[in-house]
C-alpha positions as CSV (number, residue, x, y, z in Angstrom):
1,X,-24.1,-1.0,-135.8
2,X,-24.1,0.3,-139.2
3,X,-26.4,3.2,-140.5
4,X,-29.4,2.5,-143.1
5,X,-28.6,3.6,-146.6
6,X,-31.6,5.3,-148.1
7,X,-31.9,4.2,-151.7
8,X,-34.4,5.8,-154.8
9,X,-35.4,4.4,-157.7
10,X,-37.5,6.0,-160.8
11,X,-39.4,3.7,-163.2
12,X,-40.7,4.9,-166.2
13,X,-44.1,2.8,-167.0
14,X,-46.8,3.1,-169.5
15,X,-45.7,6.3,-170.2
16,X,-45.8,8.0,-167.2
17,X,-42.7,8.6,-164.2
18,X,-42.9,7.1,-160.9
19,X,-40.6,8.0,-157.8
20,X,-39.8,5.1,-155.0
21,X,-37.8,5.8,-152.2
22,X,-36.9,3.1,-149.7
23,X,-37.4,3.7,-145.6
24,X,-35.9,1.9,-142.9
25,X,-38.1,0.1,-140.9
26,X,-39.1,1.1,-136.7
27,X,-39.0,-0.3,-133.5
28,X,-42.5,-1.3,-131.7
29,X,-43.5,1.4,-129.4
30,X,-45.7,-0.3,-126.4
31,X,-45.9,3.2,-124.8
32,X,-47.7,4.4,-127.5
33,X,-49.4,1.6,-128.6
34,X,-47.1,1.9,-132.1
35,X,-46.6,-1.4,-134.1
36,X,-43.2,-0.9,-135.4
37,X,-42.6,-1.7,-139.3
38,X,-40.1,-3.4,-141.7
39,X,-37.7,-1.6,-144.4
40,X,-39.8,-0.3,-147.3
41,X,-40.0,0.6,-150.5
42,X,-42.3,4.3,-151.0
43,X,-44.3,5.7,-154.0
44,X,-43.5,9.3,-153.7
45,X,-45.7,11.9,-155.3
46,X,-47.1,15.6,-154.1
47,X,-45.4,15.8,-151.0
48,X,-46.8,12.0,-150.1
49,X,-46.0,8.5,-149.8
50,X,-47.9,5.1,-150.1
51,X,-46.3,1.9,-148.9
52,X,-45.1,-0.5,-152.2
53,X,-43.4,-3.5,-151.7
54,X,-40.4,-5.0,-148.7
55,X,-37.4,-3.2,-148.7
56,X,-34.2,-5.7,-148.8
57,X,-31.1,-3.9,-148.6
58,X,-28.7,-5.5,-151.8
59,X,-31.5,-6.9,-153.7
60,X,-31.0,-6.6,-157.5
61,X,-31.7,-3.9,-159.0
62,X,-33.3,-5.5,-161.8
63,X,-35.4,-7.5,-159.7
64,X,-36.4,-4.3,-157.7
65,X,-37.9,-2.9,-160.7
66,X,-39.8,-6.0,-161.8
67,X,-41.7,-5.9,-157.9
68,X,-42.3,-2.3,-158.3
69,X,-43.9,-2.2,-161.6
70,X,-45.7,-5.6,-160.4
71,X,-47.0,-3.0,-157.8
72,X,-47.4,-0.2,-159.7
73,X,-50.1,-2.5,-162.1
74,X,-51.8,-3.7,-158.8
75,X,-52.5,-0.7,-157.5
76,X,-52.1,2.4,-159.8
77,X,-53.2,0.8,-163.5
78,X,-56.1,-1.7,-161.6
């Protein structure tokens, strides 16, 4: 089984810096009554982070960018 490889991207938009770091996903807990979650990409800021967008490992970079700063103009610029 190989290990997830964490992976960051910054994006400079409308002047300001943005952080994203991606998260492997986790397993349902039914103990605990946890849904689990899929890979994801993360807004990081002030010691938090807020869910973007999917996390698919080998996606293109270019095309990573383009979601995020779709994202980024949904929910930060709105």
């Amino acid at each position: 089984m190989g290990s997830y490889k964490v992976e960051q991207r910054r994006l400079q938009h409308k002047g300001r810096q943005f952080h994203f770091v991606s998260y492997d996903g986790e397993p349902a807990n039914p103990a605990k009554d946890l849904p689990g979650s899929d890979p994801s990409w993360f807004m990081m800021g002030s010691g938090k982070r807020w869910p973007a967008i999917p996390h698919q490992p080998g996606q293109d970079a270019e095309e990573v960018d383009k979601l995020l700063t779709e994202w980024l103009e949904e929910n930060v610029f709105d």
